[in-house]
C-alpha positions in Angstrom: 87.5 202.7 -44.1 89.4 204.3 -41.7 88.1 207.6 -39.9 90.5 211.0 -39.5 91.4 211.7 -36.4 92.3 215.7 -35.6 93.7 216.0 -32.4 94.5 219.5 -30.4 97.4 219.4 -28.3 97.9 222.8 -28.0 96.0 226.1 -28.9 92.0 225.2 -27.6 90.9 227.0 -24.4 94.2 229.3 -24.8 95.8 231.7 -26.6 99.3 230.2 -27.8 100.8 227.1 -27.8 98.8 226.2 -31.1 99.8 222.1 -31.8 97.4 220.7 -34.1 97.4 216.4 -34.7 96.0 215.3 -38.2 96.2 211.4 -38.1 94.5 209.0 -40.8 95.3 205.3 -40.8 99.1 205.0 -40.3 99.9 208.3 -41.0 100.6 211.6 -38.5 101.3 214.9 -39.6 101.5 217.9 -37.5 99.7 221.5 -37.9 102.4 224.2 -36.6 104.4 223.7 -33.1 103.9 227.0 -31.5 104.4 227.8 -27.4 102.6 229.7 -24.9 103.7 232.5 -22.4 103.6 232.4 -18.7 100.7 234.1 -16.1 101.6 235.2 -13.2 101.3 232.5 -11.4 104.2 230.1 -13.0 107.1 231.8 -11.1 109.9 231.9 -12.7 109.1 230.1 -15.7 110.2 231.3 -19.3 107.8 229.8 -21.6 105.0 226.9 -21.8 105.2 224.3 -24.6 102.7 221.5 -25.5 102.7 217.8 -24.0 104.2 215.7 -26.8 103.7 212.6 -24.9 100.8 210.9 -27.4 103.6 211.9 -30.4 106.7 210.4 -28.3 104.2 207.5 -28.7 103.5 207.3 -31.7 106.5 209.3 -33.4 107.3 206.5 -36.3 104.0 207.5 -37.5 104.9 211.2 -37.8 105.4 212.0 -41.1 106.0 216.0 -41.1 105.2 219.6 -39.1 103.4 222.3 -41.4 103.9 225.6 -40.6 101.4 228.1 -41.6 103.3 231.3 -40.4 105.8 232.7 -38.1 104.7 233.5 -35.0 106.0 232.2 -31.8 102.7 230.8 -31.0 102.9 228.7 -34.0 106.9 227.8 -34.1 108.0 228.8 -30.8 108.1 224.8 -29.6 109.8 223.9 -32.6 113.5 223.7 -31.2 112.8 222.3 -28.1 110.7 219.3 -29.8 112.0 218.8 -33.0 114.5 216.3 -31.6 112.3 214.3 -30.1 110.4 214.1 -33.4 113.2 213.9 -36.0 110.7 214.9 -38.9 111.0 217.2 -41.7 108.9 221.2 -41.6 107.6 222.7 -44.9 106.6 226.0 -44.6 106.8 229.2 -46.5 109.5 231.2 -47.5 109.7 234.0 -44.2 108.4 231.2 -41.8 111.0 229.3 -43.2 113.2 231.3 -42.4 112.5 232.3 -38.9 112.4 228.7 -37.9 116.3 228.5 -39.3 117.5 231.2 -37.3 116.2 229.7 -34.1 117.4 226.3 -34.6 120.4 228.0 -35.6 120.6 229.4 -32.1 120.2 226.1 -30.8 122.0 224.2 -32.8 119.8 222.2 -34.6 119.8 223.1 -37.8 121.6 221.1 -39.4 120.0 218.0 -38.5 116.4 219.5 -39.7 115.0 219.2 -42.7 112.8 221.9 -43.9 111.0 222.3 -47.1 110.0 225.8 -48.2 106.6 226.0 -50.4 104.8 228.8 -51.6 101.0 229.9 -51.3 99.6 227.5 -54.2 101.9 225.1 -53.8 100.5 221.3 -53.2 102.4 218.8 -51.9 101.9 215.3 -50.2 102.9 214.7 -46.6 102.5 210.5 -45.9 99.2 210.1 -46.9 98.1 214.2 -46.7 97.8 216.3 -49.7 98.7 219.6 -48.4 97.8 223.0 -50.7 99.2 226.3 -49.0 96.4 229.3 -49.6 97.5 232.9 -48.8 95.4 234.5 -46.1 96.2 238.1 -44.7 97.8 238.3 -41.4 99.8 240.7 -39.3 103.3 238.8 -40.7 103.9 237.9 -44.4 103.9 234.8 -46.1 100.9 233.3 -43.9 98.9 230.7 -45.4 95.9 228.3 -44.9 95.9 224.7 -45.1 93.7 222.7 -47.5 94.1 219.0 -46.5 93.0 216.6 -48.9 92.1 213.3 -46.9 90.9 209.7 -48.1 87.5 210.8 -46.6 87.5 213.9 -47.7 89.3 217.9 -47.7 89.4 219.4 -44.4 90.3 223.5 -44.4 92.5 224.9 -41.4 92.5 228.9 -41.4 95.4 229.2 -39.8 95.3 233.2 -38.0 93.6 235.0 -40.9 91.8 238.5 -41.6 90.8 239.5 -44.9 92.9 243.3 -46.0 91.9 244.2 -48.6 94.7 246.7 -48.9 97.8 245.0 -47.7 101.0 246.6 -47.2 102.6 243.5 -48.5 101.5 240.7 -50.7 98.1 239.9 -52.1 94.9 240.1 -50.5 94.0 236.4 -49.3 92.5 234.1 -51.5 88.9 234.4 -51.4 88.8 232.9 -54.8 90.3 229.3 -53.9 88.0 228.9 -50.9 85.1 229.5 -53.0 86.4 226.6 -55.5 87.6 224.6 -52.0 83.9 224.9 -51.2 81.8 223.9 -54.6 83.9 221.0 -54.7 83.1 219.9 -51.0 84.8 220.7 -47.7 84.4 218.0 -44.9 85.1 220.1 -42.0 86.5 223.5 -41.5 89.3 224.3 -38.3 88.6 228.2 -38.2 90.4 230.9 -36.4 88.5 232.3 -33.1 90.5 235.2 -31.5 88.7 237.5 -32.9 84.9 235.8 -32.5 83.9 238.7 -29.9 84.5 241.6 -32.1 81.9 242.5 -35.2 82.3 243.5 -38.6 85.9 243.8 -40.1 89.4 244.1 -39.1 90.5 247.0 -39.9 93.4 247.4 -42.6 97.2 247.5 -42.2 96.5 250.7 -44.7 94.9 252.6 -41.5 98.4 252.6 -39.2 100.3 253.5 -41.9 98.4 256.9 -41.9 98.7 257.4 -38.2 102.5 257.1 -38.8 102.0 259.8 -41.0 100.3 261.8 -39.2 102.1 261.4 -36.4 105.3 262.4 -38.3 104.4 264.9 -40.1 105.4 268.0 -38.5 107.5 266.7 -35.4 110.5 268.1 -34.3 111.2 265.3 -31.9 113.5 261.9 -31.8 110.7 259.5 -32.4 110.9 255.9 -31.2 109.1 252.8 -31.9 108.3 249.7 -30.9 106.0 246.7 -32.3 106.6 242.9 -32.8 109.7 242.2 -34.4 107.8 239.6 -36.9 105.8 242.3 -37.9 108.0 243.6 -41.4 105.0 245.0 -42.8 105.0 247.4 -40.3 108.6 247.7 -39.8 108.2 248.5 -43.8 105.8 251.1 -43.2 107.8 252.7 -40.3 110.9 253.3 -42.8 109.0 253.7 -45.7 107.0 257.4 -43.5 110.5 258.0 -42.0 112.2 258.7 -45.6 109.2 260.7 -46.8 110.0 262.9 -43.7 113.7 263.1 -44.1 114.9 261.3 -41.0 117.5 258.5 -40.8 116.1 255.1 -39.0 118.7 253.1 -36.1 117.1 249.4 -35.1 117.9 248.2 -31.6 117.0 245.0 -30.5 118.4 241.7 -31.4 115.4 240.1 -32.3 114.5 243.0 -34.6 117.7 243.4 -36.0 117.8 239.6 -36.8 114.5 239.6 -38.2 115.0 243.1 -40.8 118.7 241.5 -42.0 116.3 237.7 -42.7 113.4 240.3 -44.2 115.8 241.7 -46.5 117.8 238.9 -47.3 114.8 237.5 -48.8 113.5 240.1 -50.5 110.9 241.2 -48.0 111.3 244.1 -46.9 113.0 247.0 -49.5 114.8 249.9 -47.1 114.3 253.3 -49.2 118.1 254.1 -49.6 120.4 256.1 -47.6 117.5 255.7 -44.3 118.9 252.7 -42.3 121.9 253.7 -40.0 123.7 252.2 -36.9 122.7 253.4 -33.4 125.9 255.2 -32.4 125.1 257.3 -35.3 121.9 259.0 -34.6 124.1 260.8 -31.4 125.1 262.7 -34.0 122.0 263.3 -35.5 119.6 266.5 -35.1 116.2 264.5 -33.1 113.9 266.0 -35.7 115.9 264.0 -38.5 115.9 260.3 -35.7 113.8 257.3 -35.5 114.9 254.6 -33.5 113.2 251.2 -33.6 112.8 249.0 -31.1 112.2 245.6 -29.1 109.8 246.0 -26.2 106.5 246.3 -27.5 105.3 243.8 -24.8 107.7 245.3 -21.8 109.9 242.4 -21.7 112.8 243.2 -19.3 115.5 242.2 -21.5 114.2 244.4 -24.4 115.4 247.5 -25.6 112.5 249.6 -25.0 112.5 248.6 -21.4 116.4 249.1 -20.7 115.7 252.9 -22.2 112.6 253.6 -19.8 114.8 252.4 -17.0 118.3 253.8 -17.7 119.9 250.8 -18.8 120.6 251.3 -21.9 123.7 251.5 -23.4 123.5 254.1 -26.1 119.8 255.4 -25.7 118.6 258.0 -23.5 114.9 258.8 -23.0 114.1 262.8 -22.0 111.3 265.0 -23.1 112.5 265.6 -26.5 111.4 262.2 -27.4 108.1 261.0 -29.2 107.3 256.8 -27.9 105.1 255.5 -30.7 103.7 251.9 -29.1 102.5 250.3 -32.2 101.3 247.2 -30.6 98.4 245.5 -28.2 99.2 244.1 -25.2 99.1 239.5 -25.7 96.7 239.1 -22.3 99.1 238.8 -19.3 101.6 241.7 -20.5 99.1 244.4 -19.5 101.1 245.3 -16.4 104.5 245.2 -17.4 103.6 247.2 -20.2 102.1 249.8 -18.4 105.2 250.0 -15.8 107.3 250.6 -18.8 104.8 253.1 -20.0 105.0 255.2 -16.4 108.7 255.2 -16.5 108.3 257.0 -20.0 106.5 259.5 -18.8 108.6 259.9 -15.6 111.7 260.6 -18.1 109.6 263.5 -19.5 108.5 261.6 -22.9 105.8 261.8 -25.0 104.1 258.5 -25.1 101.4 257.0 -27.6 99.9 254.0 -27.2 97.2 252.2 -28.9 94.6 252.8 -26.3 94.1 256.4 -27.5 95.1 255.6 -31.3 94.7 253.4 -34.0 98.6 252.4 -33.6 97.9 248.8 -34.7 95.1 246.7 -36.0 94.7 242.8 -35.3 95.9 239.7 -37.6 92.7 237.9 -36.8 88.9 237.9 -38.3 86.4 239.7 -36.7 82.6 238.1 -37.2 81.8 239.5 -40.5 85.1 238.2 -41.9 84.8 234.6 -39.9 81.3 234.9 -41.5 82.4 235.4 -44.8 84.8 231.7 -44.5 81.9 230.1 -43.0 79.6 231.4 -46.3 82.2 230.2 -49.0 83.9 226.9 -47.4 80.5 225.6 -46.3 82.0 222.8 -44.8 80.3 219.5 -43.7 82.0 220.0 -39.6 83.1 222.9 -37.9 85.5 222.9 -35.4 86.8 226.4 -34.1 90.2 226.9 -33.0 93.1 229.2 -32.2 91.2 230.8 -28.3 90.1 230.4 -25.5 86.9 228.6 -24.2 84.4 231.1 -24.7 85.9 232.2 -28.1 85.7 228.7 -29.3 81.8 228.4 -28.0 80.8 231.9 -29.3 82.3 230.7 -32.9 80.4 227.8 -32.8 77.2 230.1 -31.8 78.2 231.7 -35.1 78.3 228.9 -37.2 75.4 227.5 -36.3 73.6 231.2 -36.8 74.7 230.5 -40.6 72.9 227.5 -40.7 75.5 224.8 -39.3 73.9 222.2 -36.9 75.0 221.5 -33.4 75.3 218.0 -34.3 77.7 218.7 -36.9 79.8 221.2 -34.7 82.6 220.3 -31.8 84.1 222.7 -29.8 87.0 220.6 -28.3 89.7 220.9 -25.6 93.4 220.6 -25.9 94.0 216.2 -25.8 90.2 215.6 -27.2 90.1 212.8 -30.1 87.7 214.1 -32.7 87.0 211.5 -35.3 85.3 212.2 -38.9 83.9 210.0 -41.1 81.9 210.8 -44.3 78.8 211.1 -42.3 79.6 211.9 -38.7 81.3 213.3 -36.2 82.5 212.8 -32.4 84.9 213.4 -29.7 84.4 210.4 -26.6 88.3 210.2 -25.7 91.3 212.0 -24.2 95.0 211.4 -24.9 97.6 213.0 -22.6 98.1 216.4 -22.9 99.0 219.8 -21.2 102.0 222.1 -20.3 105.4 221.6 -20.6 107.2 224.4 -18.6 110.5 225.5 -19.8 112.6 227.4 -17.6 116.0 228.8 -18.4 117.8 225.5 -20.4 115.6 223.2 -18.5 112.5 221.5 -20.1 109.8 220.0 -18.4 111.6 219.7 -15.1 109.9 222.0 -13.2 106.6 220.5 -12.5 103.9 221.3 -9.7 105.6 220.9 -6.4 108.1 223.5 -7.9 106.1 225.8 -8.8 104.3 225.6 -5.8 107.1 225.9 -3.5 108.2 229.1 -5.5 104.8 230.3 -5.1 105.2 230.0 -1.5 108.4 231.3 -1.5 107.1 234.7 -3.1 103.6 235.0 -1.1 105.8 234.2 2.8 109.7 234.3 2.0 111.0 231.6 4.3 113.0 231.0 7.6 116.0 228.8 7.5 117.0 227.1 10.9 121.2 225.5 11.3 121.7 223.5 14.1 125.1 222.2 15.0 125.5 218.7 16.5 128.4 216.5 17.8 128.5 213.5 16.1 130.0 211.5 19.5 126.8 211.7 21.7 124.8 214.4 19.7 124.9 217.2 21.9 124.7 220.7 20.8 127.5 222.6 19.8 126.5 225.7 19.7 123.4 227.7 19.6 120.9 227.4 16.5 121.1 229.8 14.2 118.3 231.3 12.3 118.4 233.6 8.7 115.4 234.8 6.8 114.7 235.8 3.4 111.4 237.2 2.4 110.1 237.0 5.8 111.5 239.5 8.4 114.3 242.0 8.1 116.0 240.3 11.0 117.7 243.5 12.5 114.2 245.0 13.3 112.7 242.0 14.8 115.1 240.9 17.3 112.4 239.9 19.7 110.8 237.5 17.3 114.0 236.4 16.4 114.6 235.2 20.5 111.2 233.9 20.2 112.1 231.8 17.4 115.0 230.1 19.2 113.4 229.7 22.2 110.9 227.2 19.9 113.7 225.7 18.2 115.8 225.3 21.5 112.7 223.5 22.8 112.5 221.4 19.5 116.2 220.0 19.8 115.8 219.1 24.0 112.6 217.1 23.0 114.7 215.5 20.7 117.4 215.1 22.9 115.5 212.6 25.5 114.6 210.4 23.0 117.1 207.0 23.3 117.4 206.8 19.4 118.6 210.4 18.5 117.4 210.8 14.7 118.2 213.9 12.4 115.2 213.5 10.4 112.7 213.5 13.6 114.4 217.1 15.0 114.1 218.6 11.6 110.2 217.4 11.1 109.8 218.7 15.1 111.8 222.0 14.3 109.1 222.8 11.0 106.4 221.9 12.9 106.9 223.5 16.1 108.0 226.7 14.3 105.9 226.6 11.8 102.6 227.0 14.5 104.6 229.3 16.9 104.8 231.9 13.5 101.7 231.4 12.2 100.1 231.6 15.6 102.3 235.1 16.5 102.3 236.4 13.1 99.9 234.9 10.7 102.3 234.0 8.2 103.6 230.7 7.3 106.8 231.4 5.5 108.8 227.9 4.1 110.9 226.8 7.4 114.2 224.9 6.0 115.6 222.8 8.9 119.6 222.2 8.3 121.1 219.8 11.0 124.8 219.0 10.4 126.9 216.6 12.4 130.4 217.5 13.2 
């Protein structure tokens, strides 16, 4: 009999990018297809996707990408590698949804197939019996995954917490993964952001009344900002605003796009007579205005952060205004955030942020709750996902405080094999895997040496040096000329600049005595030479780009 192999290519020893290989036998199918965000050190680079390489590979094996919610770092990768896969989605309704509109924007959709399910819903995928089972999270319609195998049912979490007062929706199905767990679970793929916190999330319920409080009695313009996806909160944000009397105004295009998708299916119910357009709330009294917006994370393109720095079209921020941040910074946002956050307060605002207040609660299981899963799924194999490296090894330190063995438990890295049989499991081999950078509408062609002349582009600047030769007997025509960027403002360092010819002069006659007079040779001598003079006079080694043209 054949063993299951579950592959992570995304989403282990990270937070994003979540890419999740099921393959039994002939048959591939694919948990969710989500990117990552750039740190710091990837200049200039928009977003990070998974290696597909091993699916390229293997893709007429690939018989289908389940979805289990809409977040970017579940779907984000979808349009930039669903034509490489050519293979047909099924996800729930919203998620659904969402993945239209961005195929839509990059026109794809038409040549997709995607089949929307419902939590309860079972349907085969190749050789996969999937069941969707609702699970609470900070967007609607997510679900868990219970995959019936040959060998056995394997459980994947998905991003869960269990609310047991949702603003939307049902409470998740504690019910099912009892049953799921009396009839035999052979492993369990369980969701780790939240390993290092104890006890409980805390309920959607609790922002809802700090909007209220934070309403009640305010005679400013309030604005707000949280994750688009998030409609439960974009729900409760109208939902206070007409108990108080004031009129709502969304800017934003991902929010607009993602209230007009809410509503169109039935997700979101505006109380009537709230939502107006943006120009309107000018003529609005502030007490009666609140203005929702993009920007939770300080994105420079968002609406938030063209208000906080002037840009904005229609929005001005002074000190009649009330910022409500309903959001936590994703790791790696903290400082653009925080410059957005001083220019607020510059302009005279009031800001509130969730360091102070209980402005938003996570999507994920703290311990108690990953406990809880644990206690009723009592699977054979654990295998913690969805973190980074310590999350993944204090999950496992949970597990096998409930009992689980070490034997029975892997804690893998993106491109480890793990293979399951009845009885045992391992993980001895790698396939290829890592990051796929996407800048602007290139993918994957900015690799290392880019980065890492960008890198040194932005620590030195660089110096470039154009020298002018005759193309009869290669003498020069007229003096070298030299321009920095990054490096120098060239008016105040005139004497460096001499100094800088005088190498490069030096370069070119070297050159000159040579019998066999070779562009490439006066370039390399021009870096080198130059390059030791600066770092020798300045301590700085900024890129030197040598141009020699023959005329």
């Amino acid at each position: 009999m054949s063993k299951l192999k579950i592959i992570p290519l995304g989403g282990l020893g990270e937070i994003g990018k979540n890419l999740t290989v099921f393959e039994y036998g002939r048959d591939i199918i694919l948990i969710d297809c989500g990117l990552g965000f750039p740190d710091e050190e990837l200049y200039g680079i928009d977003i990070v996707i998974p290696d597909i390489t091993y699916l390229k590979q293997n893709k007429d094996r690939i018989r289908g990408i389940v979805i289990t919610h809409g977040h970017e770092d579940h779907i984000g990768a979808i349009p930039y590698l669903i034509s490489d896969l050519d293979v047909p989605i099924y996800a729930t309704g919203l998620t659904a949804g969402i993945i239209e509109l961005k195929l839509e924007e990059h026109d794809l959709l038409t040549n997709t197939q995607i089949f929307t399910k419902k939590a309860g819903d079972k349907f085969k995928v190749g050789c996969f019996q999937i069941e969707f089972i609702n699970v609470n999270h900070s967007i609607a319609d997510a679900v868990a995954l219970a995959i019936k195998t040959p060998i056995g049912t394997v459980v994947h979490t998905g991003d869960f917490k269990i609310d047991v007062t949702p603003i939307q929706g049902e409470m998740i199905d504690l019910v099912r993964f009892g049953q799921l767990g009396r009839e035999g679970v052979l492993a369990l793929l369980s969701d780790s952001t939240n390993v290092e916190k104890s006890g409980y999330s805390i309920s959607e319920r609790k922002v809802a009344d700090k909007f209220d409080e934070l309403f009640k009695g305010c005679d400013k313009r309030i604005i707000v900002t949280t994750f688009a996806s998030n409609i439960q909160r974009i729900q409760q944000i109208m939902n206070v605003a007409a108990k108080y009397n004031r009129k709502v105004a969304v800017t934003g295009r991902s929010m607009e796009n993602m209230i007009k998708l809410a509503r169109a299916l039935e997700y979101m119910e505006i109380p009537k007579g709230v939502l107006v357009e943006l120009w309107q709330t000018k003529s609005l009294p502030k007490e009666n205005t609140v203005i929702i917006s993009t920007g939770s994370q300080g994105e420079s393109m968002s609406a938030l952060y063209r208000m906080a720095f002037s840009e904005h079209k229609q929005v001005n921020i002074d000190c009649g205004d009330r910022v409500i941040i309903s959001a936590s910074a994703i790791p790696g946002n903290e400082t653009t955030i925080s410059r957005v956050i001083d220019e607020l307060f510059h302009k005279g605002a009031e800001v509130i942020y969730d360091r102070h207040t209980d402005l938003h609660v996570s999507g994920h299981a703290s311990q108690d709750e990953q406990k809880m899963m644990l206690a009723l799924v009592k699977p054979k194999f654990f295998i913690p996902v969805h973190g980074e490296y310590r999350m993944l090894c204090k999950h496992a330190e949970l597990a096998q405080s409930m009992g689980m063995s070490s034997e029975n438990t892997v804690v893998a890295e993106n491109g480890r094999v793990i293979e399951i049989s009845k009885t045992a499991i391992k993980a001895d081999s790698y396939v290829e895997s890592g990051r796929v950078f996407v800048d602007g509408t290139t993918v994957g062609d900015v690799g290392s040496v880019v980065l890492r002349d960008r890198k040194h582009l932005a620590q030195d600047g660089m110096v470039v040096v154009v020298v002018s030769v005759s193309s009869d007997d290669h003498s020069v025509i007229a003096p070298p000329e030299i321009l920095t960027r990054g490096f120098i403002y060239e008016k105040e360092a005139e004497a460096l600049i001499g100094e800088m010819k005088r190498v490069v002069d030096e370069s070119i006659e070297a050159s000159m005595q040579k019998k066999n007079f070779d562009t490439a040779v006066l370039k390399s001598k021009i870096r080198a030479n130059l390059s030791g003079y600066l770092y020798k006079s300045t301590r700085q080694s900024p890129m030197i780009l040598p141009f020699v043209t023959e005329l």
